[in-house]
N, C-alpha and C positions, 0 to 999 in steps of 0.2 A: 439456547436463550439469546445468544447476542445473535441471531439467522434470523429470530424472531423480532429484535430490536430495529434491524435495517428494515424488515418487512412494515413494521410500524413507522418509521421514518419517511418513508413511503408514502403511507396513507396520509399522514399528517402534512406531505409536503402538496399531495393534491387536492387534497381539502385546502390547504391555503391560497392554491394557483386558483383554485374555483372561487376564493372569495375575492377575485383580484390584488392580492397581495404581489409587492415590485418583486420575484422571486429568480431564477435562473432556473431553467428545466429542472425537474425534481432527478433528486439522483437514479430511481427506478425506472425511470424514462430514459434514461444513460446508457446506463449500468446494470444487467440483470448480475445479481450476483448467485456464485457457484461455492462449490466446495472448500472447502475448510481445508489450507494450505499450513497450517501450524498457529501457534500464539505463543505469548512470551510475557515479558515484566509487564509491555507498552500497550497489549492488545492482542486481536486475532487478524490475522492475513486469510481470506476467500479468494477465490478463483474468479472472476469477471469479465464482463469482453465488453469493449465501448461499442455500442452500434451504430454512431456514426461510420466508421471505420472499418469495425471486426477485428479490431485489436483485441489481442491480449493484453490483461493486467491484474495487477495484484489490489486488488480491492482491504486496506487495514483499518480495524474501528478501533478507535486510541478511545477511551473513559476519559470524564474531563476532569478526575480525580490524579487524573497520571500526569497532565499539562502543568506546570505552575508559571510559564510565562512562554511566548511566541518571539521568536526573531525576526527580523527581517535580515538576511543576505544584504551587502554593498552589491550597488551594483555592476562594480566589476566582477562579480562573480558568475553575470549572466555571461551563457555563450563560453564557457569555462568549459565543456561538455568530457563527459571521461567514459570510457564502457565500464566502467568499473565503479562508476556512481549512478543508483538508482534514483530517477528523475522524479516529484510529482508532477503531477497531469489534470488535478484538480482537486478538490477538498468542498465537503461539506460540512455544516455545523447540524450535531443534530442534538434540539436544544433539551438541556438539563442531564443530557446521556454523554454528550461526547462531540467527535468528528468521525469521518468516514474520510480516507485517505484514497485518493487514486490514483497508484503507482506503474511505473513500468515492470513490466513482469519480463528479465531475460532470461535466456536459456541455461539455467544452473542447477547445481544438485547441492547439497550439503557435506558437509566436512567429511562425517563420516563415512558416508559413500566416494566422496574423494579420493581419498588415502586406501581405502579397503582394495577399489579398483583397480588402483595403480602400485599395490602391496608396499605402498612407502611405508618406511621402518621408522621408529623413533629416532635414530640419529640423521637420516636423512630426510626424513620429513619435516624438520623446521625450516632448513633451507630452500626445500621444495615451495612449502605454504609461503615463503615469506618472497618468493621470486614473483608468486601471481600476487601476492597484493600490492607489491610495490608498481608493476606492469602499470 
């Protein structure tokens, strides 16, 4: 369903470039999106590649049920950069459905694959998790 959503976001965004509406490249002119990476409370994560570039990235559609208000960062916060903070790269609004988020996608695995691979045990494994997040 929501594969089917970006697909329509899509259509709706070239239909509105063709009626000259002041728009930014439609996101499917971007961003062809791929596989379905997981979801959660805020939405689903896809698989994506920017083709100005051939970057990788994590392509996430947030419902606009899930937003109740937008921040803006200070801007000392730009230029703050960490490997350990997932960047946006760009965002679209797609109307009455949501956003389409365009994240950096790095090279990571999840928890449970973590610990499994590296047989960390309950009593050493909190110390372990807690050495990469602080990194």
């Amino acid at each position: 369903i929501v594969h089917r959503e970006v697909q329509s976001f899509c259509h709706l965004s070239n239909t509105l470039k063709k009626l000259g509406k002041n728009l930014k490249e439609p996101f499917c002119s971007q961003y062809p999106c791929g596989s379905l990476l997981g979801s959660g409370g805020f939405g689903s994560v896809f698989l994506g590649q920017r083709l100005s570039d051939g970057r990788q990235v994590a392509i996430k559609q947030v419902t606009s049920d899930r937003v109740q208000q937008w921040a803006r960062l200070p801007a000392a916060f730009k230029g703050l950069g960490s490997r350990h903070v997932v960047c946006m790269l760009d965002w679209f609004k797609v109307e009455g459905r949501g956003y389409l988020l365009v994240l950096e996608r790095p090279q990571c695995q999840d928890l449970f694959d973590f610990t499994s691979q590296r047989h960390i045990t309950e009593e050493g494994g909190a110390k372990v998790i807690a050495e990469v997040l602080i990194m």
